[in-house]
ZAVEX-547139 format. One record per residue (C-alpha): residue number from 1; x, y, z; residue in one letter. Coordinates in nm, 2 decimals. Last residue first. Layout:
! residues N
[NUM; [X; Y; Z]; "a"]
...
//
This chain:
! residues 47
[47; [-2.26; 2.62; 1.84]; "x"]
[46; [-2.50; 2.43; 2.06]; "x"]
[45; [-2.80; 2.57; 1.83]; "x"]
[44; [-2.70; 2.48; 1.55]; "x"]
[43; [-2.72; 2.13; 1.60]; "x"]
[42; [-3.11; 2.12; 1.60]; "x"]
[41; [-3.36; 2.22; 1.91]; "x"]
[40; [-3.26; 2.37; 2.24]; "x"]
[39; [-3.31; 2.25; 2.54]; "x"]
[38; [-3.27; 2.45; 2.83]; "x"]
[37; [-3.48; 2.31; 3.11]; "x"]
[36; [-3.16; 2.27; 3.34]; "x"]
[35; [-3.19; 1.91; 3.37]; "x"]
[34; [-3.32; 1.90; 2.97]; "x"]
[33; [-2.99; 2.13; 2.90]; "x"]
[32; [-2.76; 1.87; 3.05]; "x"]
[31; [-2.86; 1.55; 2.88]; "x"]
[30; [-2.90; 1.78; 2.52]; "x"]
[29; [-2.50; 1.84; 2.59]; "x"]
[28; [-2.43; 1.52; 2.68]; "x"]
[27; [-2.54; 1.35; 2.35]; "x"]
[26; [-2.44; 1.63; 2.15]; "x"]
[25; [-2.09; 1.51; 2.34]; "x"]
[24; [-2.13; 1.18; 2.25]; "x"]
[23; [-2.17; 1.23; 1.88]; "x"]
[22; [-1.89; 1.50; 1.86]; "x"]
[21; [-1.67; 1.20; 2.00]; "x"]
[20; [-1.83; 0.96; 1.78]; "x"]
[19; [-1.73; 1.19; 1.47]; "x"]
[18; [-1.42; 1.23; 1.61]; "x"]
[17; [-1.36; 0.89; 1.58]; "x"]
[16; [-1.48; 0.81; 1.28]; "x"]
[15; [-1.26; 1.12; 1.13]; "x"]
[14; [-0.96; 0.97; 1.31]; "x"]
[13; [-1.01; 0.63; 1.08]; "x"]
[12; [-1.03; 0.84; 0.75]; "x"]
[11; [-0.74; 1.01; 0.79]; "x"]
[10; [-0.56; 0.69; 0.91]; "x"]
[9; [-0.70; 0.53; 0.61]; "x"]
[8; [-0.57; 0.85; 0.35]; "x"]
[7; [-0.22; 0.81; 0.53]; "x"]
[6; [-0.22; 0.47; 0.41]; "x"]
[5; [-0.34; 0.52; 0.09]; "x"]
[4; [-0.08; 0.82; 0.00]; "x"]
[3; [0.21; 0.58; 0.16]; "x"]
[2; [0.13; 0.32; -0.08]; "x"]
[1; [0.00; 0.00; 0.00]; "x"]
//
């Protein structure tokens, strides 16, 4: 494999991960803001 592909599959691998991260923490985020009776609606929202 060439050093192109393999950097391109480590690229690819960290983006999963960070995707799950950002997944958890939308998850945490929407958690909290019920408790406090803040919820907001959509993604834009937290940012």
């Amino acid at each position: 494999m060439s050093n192109l592909n393999i950097a391109l599959q480590e690229l690819r691998a960290e983006r999963s991960r960070a995707q799950m991260q950002v997944e958890k923490l939308d998850q945490a985020i929407s958690v909290i803001e019920s408790l406090n009776g803040t919820a907001t609606t959509g993604k834009m929202a937290h940012e």
